[in-house]
C-alpha positions as CSV (number, residue, x, y, z in Angstrom):
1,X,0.0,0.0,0.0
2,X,1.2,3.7,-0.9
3,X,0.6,6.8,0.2
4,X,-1.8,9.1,-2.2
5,X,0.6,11.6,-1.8
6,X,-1.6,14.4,-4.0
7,X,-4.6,13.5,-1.6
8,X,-2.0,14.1,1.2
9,X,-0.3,17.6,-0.2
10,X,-4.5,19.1,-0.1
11,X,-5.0,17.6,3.5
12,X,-1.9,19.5,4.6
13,X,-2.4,23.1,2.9
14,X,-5.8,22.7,4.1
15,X,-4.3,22.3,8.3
16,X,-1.9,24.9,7.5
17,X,-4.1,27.3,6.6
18,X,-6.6,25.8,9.6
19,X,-3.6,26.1,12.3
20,X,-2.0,29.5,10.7
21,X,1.5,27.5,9.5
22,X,3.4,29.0,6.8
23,X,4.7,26.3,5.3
24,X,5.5,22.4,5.9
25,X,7.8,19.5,3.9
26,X,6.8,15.8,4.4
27,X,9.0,12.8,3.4
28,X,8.2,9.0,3.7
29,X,10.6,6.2,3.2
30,X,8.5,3.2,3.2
31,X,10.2,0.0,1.7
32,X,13.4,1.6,0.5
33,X,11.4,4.3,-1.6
34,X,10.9,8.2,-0.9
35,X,8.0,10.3,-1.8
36,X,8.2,14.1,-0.6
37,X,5.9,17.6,-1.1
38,X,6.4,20.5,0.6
39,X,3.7,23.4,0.5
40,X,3.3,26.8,1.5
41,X,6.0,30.3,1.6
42,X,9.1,30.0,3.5
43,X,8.6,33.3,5.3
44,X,5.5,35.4,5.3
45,X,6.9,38.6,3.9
46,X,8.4,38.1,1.2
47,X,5.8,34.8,-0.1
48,X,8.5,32.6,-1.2
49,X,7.1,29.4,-1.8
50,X,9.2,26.0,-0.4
51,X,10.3,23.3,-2.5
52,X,11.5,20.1,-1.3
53,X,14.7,21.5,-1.3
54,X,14.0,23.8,1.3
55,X,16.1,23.7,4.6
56,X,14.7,23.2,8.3
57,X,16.1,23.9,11.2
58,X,15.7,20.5,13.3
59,X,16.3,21.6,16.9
60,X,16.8,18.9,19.4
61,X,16.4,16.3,16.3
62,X,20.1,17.4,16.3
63,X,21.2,15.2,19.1
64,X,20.4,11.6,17.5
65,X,22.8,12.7,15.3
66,X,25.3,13.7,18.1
67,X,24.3,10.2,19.7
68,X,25.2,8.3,15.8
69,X,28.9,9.9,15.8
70,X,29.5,9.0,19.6
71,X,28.2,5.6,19.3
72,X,31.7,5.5,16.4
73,X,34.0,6.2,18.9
74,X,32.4,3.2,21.1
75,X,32.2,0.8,17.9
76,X,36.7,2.3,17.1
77,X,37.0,1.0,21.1
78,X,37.5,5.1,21.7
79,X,35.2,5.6,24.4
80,X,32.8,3.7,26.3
81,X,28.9,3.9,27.2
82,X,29.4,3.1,31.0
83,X,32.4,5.5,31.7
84,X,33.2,8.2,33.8
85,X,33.4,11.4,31.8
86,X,36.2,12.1,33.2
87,X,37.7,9.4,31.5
88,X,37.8,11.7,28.8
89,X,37.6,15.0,30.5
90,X,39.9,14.5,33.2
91,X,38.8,18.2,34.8
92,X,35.3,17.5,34.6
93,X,33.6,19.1,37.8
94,X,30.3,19.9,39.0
95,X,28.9,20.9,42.3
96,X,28.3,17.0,43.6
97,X,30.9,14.7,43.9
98,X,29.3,11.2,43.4
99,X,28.2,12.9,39.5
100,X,31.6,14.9,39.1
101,X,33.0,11.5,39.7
102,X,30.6,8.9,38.2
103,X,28.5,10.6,35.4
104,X,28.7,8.0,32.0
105,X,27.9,9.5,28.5
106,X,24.9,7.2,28.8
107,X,23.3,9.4,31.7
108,X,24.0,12.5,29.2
109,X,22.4,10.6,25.9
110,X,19.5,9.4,28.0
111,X,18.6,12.7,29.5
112,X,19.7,11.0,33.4
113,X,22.6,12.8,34.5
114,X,20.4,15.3,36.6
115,X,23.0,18.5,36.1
116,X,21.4,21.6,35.4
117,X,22.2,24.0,32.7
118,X,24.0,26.8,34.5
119,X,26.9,26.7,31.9
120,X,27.0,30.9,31.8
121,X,27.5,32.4,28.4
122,X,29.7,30.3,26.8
123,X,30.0,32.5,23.6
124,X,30.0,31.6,19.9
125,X,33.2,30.9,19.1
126,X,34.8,27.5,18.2
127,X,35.6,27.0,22.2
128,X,32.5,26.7,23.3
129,X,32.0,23.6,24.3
130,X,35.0,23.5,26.1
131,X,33.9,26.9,27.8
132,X,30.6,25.4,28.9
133,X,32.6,22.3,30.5
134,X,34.6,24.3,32.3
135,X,31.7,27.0,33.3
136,X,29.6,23.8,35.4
137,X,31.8,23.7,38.5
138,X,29.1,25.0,40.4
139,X,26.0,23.7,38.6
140,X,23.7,21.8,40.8
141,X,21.7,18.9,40.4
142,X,18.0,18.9,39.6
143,X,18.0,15.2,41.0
144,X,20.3,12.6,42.0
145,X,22.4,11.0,38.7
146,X,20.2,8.5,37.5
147,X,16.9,9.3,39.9
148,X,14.7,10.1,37.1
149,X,14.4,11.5,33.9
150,X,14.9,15.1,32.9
151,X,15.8,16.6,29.4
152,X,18.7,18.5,29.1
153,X,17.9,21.1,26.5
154,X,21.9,21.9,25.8
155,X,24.5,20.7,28.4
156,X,24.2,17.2,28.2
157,X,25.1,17.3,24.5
158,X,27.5,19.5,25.1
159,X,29.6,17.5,27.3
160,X,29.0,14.7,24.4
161,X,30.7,16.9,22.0
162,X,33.8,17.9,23.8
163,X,34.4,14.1,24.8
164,X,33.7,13.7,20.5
165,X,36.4,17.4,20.2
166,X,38.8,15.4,22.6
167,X,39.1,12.1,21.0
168,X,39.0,13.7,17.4
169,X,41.3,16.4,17.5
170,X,38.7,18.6,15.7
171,X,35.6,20.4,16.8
172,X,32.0,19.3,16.9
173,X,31.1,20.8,13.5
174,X,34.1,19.1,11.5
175,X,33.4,16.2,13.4
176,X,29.9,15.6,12.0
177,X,30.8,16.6,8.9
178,X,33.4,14.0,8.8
179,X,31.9,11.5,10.5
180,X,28.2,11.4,9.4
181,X,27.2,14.0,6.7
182,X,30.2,13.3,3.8
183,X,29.9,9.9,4.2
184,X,26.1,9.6,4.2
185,X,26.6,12.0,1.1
186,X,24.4,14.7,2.3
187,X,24.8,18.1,0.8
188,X,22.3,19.9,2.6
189,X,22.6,19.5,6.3
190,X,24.9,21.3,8.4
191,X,25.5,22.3,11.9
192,X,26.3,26.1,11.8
193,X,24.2,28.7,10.5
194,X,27.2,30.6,8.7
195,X,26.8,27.3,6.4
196,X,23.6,27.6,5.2
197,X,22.4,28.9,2.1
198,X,19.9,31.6,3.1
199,X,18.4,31.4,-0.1
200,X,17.0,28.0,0.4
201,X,16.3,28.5,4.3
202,X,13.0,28.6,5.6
203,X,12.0,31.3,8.4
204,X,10.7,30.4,11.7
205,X,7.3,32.1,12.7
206,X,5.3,32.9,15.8
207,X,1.9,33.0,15.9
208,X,-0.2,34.9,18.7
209,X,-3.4,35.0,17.1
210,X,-5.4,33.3,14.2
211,X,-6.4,36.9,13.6
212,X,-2.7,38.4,13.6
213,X,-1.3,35.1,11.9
214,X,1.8,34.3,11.8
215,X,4.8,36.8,12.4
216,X,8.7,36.4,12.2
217,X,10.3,34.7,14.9
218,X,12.4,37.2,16.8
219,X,15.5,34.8,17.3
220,X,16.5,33.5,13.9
221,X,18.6,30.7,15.1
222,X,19.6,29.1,18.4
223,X,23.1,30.1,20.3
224,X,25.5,28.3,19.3
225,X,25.6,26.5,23.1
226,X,22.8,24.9,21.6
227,X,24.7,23.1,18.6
228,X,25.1,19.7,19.8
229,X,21.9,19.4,20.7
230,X,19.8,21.3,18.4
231,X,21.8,23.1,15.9
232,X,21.6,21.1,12.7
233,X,19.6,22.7,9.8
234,X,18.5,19.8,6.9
235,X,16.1,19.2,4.6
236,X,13.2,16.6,4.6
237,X,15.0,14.0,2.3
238,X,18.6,14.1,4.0
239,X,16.8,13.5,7.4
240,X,15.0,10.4,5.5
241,X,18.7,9.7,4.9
242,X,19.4,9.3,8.7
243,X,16.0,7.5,9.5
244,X,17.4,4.7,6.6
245,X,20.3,4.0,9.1
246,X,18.8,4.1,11.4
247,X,15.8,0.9,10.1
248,X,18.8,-0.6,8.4
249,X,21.2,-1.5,11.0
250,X,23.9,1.5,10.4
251,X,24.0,1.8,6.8
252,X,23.4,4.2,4.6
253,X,21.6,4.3,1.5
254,X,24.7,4.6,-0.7
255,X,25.8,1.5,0.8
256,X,28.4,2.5,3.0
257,X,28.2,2.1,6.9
258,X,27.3,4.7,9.5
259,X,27.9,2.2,12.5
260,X,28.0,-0.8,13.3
261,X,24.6,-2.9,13.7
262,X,25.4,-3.7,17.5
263,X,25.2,0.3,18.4
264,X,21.9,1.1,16.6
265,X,20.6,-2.1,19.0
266,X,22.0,-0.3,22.0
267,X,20.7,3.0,20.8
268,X,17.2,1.5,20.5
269,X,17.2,-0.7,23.4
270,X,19.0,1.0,26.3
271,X,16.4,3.1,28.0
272,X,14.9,5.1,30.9
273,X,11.3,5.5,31.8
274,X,10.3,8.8,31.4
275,X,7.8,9.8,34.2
276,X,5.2,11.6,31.4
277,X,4.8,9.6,29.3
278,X,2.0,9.9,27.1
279,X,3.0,13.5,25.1
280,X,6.7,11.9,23.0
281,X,6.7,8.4,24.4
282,X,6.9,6.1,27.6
283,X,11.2,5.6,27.7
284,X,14.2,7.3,26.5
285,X,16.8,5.7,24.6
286,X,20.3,6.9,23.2
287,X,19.5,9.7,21.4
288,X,16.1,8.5,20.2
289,X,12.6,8.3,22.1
290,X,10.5,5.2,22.2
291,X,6.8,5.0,21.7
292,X,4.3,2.8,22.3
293,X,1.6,2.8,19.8
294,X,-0.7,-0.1,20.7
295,X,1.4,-2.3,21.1
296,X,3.6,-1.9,18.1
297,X,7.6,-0.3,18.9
298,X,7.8,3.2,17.4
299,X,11.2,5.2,17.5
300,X,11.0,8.8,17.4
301,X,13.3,11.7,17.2
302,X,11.8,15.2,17.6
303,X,12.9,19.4,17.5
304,X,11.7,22.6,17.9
305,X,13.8,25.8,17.5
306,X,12.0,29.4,18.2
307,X,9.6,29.1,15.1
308,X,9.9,25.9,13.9
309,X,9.6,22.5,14.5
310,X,10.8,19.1,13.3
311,X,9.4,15.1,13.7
312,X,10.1,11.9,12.4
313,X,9.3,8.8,13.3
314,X,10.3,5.2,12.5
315,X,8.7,2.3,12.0
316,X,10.9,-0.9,11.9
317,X,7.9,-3.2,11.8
318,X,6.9,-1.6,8.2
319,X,10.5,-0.3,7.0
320,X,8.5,3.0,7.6
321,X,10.0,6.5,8.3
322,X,8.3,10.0,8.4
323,X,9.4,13.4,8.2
324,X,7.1,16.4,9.0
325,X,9.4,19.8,9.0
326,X,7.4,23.3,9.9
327,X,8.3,27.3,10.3
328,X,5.9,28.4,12.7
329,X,2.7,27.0,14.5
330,X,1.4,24.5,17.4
331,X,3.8,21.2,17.4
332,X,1.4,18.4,18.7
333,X,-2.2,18.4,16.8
334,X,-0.5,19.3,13.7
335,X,1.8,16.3,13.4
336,X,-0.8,14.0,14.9
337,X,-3.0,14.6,12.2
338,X,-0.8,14.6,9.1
339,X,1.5,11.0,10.5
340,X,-1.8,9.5,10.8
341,X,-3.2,10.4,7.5
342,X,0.0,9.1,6.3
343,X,0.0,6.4,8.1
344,X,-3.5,5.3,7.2
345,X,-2.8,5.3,3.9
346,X,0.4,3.1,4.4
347,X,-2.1,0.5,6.3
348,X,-0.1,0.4,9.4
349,X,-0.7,1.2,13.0
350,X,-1.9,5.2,14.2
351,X,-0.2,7.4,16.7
352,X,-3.0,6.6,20.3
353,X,-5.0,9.2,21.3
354,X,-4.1,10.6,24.5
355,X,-5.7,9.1,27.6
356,X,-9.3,9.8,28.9
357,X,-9.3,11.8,32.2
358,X,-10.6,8.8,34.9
359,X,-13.4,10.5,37.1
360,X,-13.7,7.5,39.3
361,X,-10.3,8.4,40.8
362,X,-10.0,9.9,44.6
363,X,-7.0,11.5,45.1
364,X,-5.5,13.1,48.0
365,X,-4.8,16.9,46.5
366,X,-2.6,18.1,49.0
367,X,0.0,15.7,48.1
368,X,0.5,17.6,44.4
369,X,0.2,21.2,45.6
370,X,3.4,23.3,45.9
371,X,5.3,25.4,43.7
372,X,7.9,23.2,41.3
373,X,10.5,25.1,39.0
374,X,13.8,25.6,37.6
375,X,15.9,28.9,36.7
376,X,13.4,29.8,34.1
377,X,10.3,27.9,34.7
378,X,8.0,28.0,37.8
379,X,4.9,25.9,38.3
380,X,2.6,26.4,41.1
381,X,0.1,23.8,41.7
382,X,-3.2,24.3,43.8
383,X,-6.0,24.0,45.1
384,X,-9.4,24.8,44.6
385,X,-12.9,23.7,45.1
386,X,-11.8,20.2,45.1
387,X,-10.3,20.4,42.0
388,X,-6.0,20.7,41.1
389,X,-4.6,23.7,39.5
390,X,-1.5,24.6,37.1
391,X,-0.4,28.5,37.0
392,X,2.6,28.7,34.6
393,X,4.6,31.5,35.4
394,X,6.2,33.5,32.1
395,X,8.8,35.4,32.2
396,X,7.5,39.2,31.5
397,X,9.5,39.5,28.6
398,X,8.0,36.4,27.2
399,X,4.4,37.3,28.1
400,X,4.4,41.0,26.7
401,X,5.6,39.3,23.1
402,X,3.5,36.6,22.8
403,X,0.3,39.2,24.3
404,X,-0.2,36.7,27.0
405,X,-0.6,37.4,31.0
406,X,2.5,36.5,32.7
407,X,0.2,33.5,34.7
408,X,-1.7,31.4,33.1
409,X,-3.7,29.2,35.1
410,X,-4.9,25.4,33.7
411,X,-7.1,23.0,35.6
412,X,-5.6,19.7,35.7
413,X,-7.7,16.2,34.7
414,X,-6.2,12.8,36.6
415,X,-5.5,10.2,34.7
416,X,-3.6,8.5,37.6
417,X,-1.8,9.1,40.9
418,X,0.8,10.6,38.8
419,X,-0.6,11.6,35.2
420,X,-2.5,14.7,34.7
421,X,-3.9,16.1,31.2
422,X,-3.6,20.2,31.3
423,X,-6.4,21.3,28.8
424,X,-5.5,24.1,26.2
425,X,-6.4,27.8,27.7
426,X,-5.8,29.2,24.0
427,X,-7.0,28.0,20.9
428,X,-3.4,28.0,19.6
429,X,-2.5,25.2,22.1
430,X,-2.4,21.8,22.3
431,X,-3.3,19.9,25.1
432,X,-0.3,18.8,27.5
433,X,0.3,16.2,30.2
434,X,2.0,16.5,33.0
435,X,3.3,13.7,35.4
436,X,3.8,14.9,39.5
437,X,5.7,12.0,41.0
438,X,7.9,10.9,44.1
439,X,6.2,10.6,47.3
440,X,9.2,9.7,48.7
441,X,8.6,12.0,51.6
442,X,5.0,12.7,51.6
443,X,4.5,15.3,49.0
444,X,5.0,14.8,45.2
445,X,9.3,15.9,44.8
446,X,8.6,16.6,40.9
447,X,6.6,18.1,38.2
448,X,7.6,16.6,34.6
449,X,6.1,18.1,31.5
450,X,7.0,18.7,28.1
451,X,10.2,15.9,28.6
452,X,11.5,18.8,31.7
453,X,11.5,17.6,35.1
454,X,10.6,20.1,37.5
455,X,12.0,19.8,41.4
456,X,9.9,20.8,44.2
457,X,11.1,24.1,45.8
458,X,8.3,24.5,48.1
């Protein structure tokens, strides 16, 4: 079964112009072959259509490719899963001794090693990865090395690609260039923004209003902090190009290999729970999440810069994978609804629907209510008239931009002790979960949405 791919292109325009998105490419390998589309403008002003040729930026899809070129230097015998950084990095320090001394790069590709991100301002020069290892000496820990699951937006990475600088003699860039994107033949994915061709780039957009539609993001591309772990820009086909090693045990399609069949198993099958997890997927591998969808093992790989966003998904069961790359709008309902309209077509299993609220469940409130947070989030969770509350706290900055009040206040609906759907309080969002968990002493020690955990702080 294939794909009606013209059916398809008219579904999409028709949800990009329902969800105000400027533009979006697909790609779907199924069975060795590739079909792709892309439809709409590229940026809003000046009405430049896309073309399949159009580059993305993919965000945090970056580190799976981060994860492929590490997982070389453990097939070469050059570094190890299991140990200590400092292995590597013999000066690595942070503020606890037991991670200082103990933290693996499989705590930092899993999202475990519980280190927060106070790495200062690194800069954007070609030391920065080594400035950000050297500027943790006093970063804290969010939770004990390997307690629970928590994304690490940059750092963990990071550290990844300074061990990768080490053992290479080179920096991060020249490494994936050398390691992953030559070989694999791509032409059109890089890692720093001074490589890409403007001409070709699509723009990332805001949207604060159906009415307003979308505007021009106000950050054009991530800090360069961010480059291990969300800095790649590509286009929907060269990403296909990853997703084939991935579903073909390392190798590429022009025949030669990535890495070795035995890391792609331990990329796929060394994992963490993660405490929500019904929004990306119940566990955490190396560098990829797994889903669950009924039943059937899904791998996913997902990014979102400040305007754009970037999903694919594979499906070894059907030698399936599927790219969805956009410049502005919500991330969620979107690619929901155009994977499982390709999907349909393809006759295989659909993304789940998110669980139903469960009414029937009596819960003691008090144990949830607190305020949870981390330098730039806060979360305060109440109570009121028998029911549990969310109030997200923006930063002012944030709020005044986006023409939002600086609290927004969402009820929360049990699912269980621990999971909590957080209903939309704007038509431009999507519906979250949220997991509050640990009862260790009492009182829930952690909030954990959108793959962040959150610690208590009162």
């Amino acid at each position: 079964m294939t794909v009606d791919m013209s059916r398809l292109q008219a579904r999409v325009t028709a949800l990009l112009a329902e969800y105000g998105i400027p533009s979006a490419a697909i790609g779907v390998l199924h069975d060795g072959e590739i079909a792709e589309f892309a439809v709409g403008v590229k940026n809003v002003e000046t009405r430049e259509p896309v073309t399949p040729d159009t580059v993305y930026q993919c965000g945090s899809m970056t580190k799976t490719w981060t994860a492929l070129a590490f997982m070389q230097l453990v097939d070469e015998g050059k570094a190890d899963l299991d140990e200590p950084v400092r292995t590597y990095l013999p000066g690595f320090t942070v503020a606890d001794p037991e991670t200082s001394a103990k933290v693996t790069a499989r705590h930092l590709l899993n999202h475990t090693n519980g280190i927060e991100e106070a790495y200062g301002d690194p800069g954007e020069d070609d030391d920065v990865y080594e400035r950000m290892v050297a500027g943790i000496t006093d970063a804290p820990q969010v939770f004990p090395l390997g307690h629970t699951h928590g994304y690490s937006a940059a750092l963990g990475y990071a550290i990844l690609a300074r061990i990768l600088e080490v053992l290479d003699g080179k920096r991060w860039d020249d490494v994936m260039r050398d390691r992953l994107f030559d070989p694999m033949g791509l032409t059109s994915t890089n890692s720093r923004r001074e490589q890409v061709d403007e001409t070709r780039a699509a723009t990332g957009h805001l949207i604060r209003s159906l009415d307003e539609g979308p505007i021009l993001t106000p950050i054009d591309y991530l800090p360069r902090a961010f480059g291990p772990g969300g800095g790649i820009t590509s286009t929907a086909r060269e990403l296909l190009t990853m997703g084939y090693v991935l579903l073909h045990e390392g190798v590429a399609p022009n025949g030669k290999r990535i890495v070795s069949a035995g890391s792609i198993r331990e990329m796929m099958r060394s994992r963490m729970p993660v405490p929500d997890p019904y929004m990306f997927g119940p566990e955490w591998a190396l560098g990829l999440i797994v889903c669950d969808w009924d039943g059937e093992t899904v791998y996913a790989t997902d990014g979102s810069t400040i305007g754009q966003n970037a999903r694919l998904r594979l499906l070894p069961d059907s030698n399936t994978a599927i790219v969805v790359l956009t410049n502005g709008g919500p991330r969620e309902s979107f690619y929901r609804k155009v994977f499982n309209e390709i999907l349909t077509g393809l006759g295989t299993v659909t993304i789940p629907d998110l669980p139903a609220p469960d009414a029937t469940l009596s819960l003691d409130l008090s144990r949830y209510e607190g305020v949870y947070g981390r330098p730039g989030a806060r979360y305060e969770v109440s109570v009121e008239g028998g029911k549990l509350y969310l109030t997200l706290i923006l930063d002012p900055i944030q709020a005044e931009f986006l023409q939002r009040p600086d609290r927004i206040r969402y009820e929360l609906l049990p699912v269980s002790e621990t999971h909590f759907l957080m209903p939309p309080s704007d038509p431009l969002e999507d519906i979250q979960t949220v997991a509050i968990y640990d009862f260790t002493n009492g009182t829930a020690r952690f909030l954990h949405t959108n793959c962040r955990v959150n610690p208590r702080l009162k």
